[in-house]
C-alpha positions as CSV (number, residue, x, y, z in Angstrom):
1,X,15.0,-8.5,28.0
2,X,12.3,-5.7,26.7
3,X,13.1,-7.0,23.2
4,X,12.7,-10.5,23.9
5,X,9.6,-9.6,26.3
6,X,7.8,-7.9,23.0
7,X,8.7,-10.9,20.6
8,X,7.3,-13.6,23.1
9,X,4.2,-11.3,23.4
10,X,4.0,-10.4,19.5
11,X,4.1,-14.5,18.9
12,X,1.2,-15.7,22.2
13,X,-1.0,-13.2,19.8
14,X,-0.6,-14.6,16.6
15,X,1.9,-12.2,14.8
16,X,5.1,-13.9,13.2
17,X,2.9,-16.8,12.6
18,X,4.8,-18.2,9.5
19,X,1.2,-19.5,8.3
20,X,0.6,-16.3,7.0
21,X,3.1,-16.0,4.3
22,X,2.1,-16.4,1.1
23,X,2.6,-20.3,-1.2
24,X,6.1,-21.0,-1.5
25,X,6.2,-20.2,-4.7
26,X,5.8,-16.7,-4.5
27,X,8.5,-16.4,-1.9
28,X,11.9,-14.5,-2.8
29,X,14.6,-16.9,-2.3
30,X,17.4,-13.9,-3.1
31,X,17.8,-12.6,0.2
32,X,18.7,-15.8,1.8
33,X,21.9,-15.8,-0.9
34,X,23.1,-12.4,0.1
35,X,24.6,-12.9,3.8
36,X,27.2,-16.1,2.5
37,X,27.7,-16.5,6.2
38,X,28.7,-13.2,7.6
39,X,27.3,-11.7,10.7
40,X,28.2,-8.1,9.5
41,X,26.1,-8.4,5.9
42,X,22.2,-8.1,6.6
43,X,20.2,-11.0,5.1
44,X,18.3,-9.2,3.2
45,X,19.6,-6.7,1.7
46,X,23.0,-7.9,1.2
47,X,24.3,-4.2,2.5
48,X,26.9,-4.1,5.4
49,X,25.6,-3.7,9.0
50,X,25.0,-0.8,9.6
51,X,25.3,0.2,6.3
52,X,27.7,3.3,5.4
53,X,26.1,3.3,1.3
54,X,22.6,3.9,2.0
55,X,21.3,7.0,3.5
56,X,19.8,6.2,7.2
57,X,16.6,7.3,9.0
58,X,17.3,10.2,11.9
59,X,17.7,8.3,15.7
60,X,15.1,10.1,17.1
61,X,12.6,8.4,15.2
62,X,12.1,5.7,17.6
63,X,11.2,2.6,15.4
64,X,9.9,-0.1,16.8
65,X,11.9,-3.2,16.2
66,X,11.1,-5.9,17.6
67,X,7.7,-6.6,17.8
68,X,6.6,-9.2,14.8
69,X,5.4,-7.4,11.8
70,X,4.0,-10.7,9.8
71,X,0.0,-10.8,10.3
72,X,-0.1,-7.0,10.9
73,X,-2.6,-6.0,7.9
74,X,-6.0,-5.3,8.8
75,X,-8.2,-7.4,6.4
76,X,-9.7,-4.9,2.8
77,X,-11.3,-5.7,-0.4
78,X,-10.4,-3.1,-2.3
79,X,-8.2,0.3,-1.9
80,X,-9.2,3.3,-2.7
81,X,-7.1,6.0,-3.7
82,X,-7.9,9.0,-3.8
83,X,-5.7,12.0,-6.1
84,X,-5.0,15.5,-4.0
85,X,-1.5,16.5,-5.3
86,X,-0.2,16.7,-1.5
87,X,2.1,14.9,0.4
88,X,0.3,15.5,4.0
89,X,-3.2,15.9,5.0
90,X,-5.2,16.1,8.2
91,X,-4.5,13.9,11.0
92,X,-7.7,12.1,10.2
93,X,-8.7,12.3,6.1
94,X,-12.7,11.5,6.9
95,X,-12.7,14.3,9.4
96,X,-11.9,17.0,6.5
97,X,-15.4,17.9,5.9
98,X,-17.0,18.7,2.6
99,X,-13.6,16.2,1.0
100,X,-14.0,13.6,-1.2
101,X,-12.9,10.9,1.6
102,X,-15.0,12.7,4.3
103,X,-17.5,12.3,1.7
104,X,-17.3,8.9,0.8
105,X,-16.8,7.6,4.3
106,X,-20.3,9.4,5.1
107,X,-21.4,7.2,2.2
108,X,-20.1,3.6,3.3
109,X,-21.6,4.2,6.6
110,X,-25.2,4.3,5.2
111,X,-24.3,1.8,3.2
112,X,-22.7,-1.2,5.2
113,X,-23.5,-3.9,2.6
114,X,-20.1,-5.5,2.0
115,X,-18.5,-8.6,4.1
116,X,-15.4,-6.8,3.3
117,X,-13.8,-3.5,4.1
118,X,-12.7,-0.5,2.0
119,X,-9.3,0.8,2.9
120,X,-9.7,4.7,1.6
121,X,-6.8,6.9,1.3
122,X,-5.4,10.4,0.1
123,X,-3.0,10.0,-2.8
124,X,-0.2,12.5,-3.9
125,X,-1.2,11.8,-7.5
126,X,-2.6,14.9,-9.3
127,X,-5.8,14.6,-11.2
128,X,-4.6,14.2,-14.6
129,X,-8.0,13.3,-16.1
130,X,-10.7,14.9,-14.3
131,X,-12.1,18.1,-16.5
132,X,-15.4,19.2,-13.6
133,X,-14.8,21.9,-11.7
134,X,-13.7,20.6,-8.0
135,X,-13.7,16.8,-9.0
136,X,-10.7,14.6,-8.5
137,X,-9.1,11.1,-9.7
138,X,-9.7,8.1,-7.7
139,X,-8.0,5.0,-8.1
140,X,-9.7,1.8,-7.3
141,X,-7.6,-1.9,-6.6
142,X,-7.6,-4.5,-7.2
143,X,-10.3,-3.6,-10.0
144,X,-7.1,-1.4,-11.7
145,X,-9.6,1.3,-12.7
146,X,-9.0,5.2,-12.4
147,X,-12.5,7.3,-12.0
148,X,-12.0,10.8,-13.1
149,X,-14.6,13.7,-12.6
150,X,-15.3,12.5,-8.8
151,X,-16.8,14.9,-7.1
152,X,-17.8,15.0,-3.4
153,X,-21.9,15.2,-4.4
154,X,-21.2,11.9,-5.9
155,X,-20.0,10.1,-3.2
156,X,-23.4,7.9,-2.7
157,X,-23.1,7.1,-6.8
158,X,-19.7,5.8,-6.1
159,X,-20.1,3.8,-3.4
160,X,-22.7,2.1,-5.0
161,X,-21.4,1.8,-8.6
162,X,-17.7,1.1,-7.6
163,X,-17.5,0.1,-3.7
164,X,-20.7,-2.1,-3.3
165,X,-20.1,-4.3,-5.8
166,X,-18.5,-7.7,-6.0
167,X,-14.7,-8.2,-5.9
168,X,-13.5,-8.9,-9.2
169,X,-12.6,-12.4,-10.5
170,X,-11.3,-11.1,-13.9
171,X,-10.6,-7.4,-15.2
172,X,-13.4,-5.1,-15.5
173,X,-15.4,-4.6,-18.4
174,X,-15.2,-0.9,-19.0
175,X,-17.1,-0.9,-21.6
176,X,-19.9,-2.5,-19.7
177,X,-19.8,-0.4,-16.5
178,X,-19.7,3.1,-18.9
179,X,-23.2,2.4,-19.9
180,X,-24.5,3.2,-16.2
181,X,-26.6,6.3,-15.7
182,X,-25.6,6.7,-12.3
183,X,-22.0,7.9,-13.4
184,X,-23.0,11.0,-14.9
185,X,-20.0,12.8,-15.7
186,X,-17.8,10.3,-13.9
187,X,-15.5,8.5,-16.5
188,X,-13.7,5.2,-16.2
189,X,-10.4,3.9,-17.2
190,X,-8.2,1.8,-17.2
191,X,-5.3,2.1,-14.7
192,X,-2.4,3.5,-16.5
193,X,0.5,2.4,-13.9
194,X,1.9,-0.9,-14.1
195,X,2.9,-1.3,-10.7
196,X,2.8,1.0,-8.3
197,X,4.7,2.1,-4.7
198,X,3.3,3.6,-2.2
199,X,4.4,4.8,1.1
200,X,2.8,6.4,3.8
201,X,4.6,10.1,4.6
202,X,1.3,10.6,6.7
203,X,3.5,13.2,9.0
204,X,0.3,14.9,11.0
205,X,-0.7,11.5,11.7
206,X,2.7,10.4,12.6
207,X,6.2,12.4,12.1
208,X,8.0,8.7,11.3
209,X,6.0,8.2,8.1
210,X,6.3,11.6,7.5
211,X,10.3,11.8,7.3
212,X,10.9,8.4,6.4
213,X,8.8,8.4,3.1
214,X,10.7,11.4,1.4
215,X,14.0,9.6,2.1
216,X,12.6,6.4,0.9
217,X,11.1,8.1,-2.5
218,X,14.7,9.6,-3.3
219,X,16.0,5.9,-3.2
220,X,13.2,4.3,-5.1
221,X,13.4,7.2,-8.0
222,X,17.2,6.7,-7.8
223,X,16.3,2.5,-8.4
224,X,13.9,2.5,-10.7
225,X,15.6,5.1,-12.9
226,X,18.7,2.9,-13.0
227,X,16.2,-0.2,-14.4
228,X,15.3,2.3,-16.7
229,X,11.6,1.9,-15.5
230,X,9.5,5.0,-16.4
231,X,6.3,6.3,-14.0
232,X,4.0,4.1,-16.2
233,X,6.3,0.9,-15.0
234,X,6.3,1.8,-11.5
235,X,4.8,5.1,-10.2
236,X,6.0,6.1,-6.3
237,X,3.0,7.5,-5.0
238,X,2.4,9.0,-1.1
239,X,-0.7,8.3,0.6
240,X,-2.5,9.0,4.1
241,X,-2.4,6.9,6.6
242,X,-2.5,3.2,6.3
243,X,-1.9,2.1,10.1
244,X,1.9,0.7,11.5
245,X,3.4,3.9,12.1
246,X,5.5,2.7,14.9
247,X,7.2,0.5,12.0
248,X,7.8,2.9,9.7
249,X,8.4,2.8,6.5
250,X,5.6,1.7,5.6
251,X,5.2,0.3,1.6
252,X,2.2,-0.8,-0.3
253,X,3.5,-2.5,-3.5
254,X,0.8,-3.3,-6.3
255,X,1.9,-5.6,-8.9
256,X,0.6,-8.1,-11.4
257,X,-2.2,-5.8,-12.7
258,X,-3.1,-4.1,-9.5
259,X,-4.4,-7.2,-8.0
260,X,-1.9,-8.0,-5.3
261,X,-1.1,-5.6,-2.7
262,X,1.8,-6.7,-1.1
263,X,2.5,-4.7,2.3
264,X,6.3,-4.2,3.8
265,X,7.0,-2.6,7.1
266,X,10.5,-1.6,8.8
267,X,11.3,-0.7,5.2
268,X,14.7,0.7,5.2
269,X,16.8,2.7,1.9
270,X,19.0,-0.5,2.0
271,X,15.5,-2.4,0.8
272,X,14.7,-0.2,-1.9
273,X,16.5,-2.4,-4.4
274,X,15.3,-5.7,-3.2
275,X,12.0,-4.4,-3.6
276,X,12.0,-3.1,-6.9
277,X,13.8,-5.9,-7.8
278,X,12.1,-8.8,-6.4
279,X,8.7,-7.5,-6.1
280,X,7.9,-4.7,-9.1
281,X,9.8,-6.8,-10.9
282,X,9.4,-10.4,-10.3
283,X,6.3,-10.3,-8.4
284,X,7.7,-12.3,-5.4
285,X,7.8,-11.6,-1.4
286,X,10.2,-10.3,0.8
287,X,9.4,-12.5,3.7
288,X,11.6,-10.6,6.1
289,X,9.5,-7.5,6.1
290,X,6.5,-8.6,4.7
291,X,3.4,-7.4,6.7
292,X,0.7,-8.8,5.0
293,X,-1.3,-8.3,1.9
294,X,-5.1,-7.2,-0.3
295,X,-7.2,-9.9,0.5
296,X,-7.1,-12.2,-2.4
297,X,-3.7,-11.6,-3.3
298,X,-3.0,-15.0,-3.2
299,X,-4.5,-18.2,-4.7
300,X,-4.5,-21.1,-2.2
301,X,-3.8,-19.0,1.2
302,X,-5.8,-19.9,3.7
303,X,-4.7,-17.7,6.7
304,X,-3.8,-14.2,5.8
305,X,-4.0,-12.2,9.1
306,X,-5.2,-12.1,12.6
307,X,-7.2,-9.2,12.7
308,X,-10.6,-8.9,12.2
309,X,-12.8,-5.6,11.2
């Protein structure tokens, strides 16, 4: 009764709404060919039910099950990324003062120029190319640029040079945007990861992203290495919070040059596969846990979500 009770109520508000899945054509048709009519074989994942091969999530985590997922994305422009080398962080990230994102989120909010909003988080990606004292990597999608030599002092300069500007239509001319004073020491790149997976193991936020996401890496390491995909084909990155905590895991997928963001919730070790194989791989959907996606992900979708900033 409570489970049908939270459907009915998930579906009056909007979510579920099968409007909001991508074209057709970007839709995975594999899972519907994996359940050849038996009740004990999940559709999607083609593993048993429950599954004895895949390592589980503990039962005190308390995942929320039954409430629709589709249309649960809160509408962004661009992601923001931003490189700590940790796995956790404070339960709120713009609350750390004197960081980067406390930093930067001081910065949008004298700045509220954009008809879009920035979804900024912390990244367990180490800063690989930044050579200042106390600066950091950021990553920026769906522009598919890394920033090295960030540093908190900056955080107006960025905004304005990376965050304020329009969405791009085509990939960004490096060359172009290295010629701005404003950057100072702040050097631009291209994004060196193909693809990329990230899942929120946000545990001081909430414990279920927390445990879920290390269980979930192991699986994806264990995938991608058997496709003999290296870091640069698919990195697995953990970030800071990114909201849907009660339906942990929670996976951001970027593919086809950093300009989709594909979102999955209630993502289980038995998806790992389908994920990597569908999605990093083939660029299509996984309707049965998709959440939602980066605005302009897709061409000719006219509905995406039914939040609103």
């Amino acid at each position: 009764m409570v489970s049908y009770m939270k459907k009915s109520l998930g579906s009056l508000a909007g979510f579920g709404d099968t409007n909001l899945l991508p074209p057709e054509e970007y839709l995975s048709t594999a899972c519907n060919s994996n359940n050849n009519g038996d009740d004990d074989i999940d559709d999607c994942t083609g593993c048993s039910n429950p599954c004895s091969e895949h390592k589980p999530y503990p039962s005190y985590l308390n995942i929320e099950m039954d409430f629709p997922i589709l249309g649960s994305v809160k509408p962004y422009g661009r992601h923001v990324l931003i490189a700590t080398g940790a796995t956790d962080w404070p339960k709120k990230i713009e609350h750390e003062k004197d960081s980067f994102a406390y930093c930067l989120y001081e910065a949008e909010s004298r700045n509220k120029s954009n008809p879009w909003k920035n979804l900024v988080t912390n990244a367990s990606c180490v800063s690989v190319y930044s050579t200042v004292p106390n600066s950091c990597d950021v990553l920026i999608f769906p522009d598919n640029i890394v920033v090295s030599n960030v540093t908190s002092d900056k955080a107006d300069d960025f905004y304005n040079l990376f965050l304020a500007t329009p969405l791009p239509k085509k990939p960004v001319d490096i060359d172009f945007m290295m010629k701005d004073d404003r950057l100072d020491q702040m050097k631009i790149q291209k994004c060196p990861y193909k693809t990329l997976l990230l899942l929120c193991s946000h545990k001081k936020r909430d414990k279920r992203c927390g445990i879920t996401a290390p269980i979930l890496a192991q699986e994806f390491d264990h995938v991608l290495r058997e496709k003999d995909l290296s870091e640069n084909d698919a990195a697995v990155i953990m970030v800071s919070h990114i909201g849907g905590h009660k339906i942990a895991g929670n996976v951001i997928c970027y593919v086809n040059e950093g300009t989709r963001g594909v979102w999955y919730g209630r993502v289980k070790t038995c998806h790992c596969r389908p994920i990597v194989e569908e999605t990093i791989i083939n660029g299509k959907i996984i309707k049965e846990i998709y959440r939602g996606a980066m605005d302009n992900s897709f061409e000719n979708q006219q509905k995406r979500t039914i939040f609103k900033w």
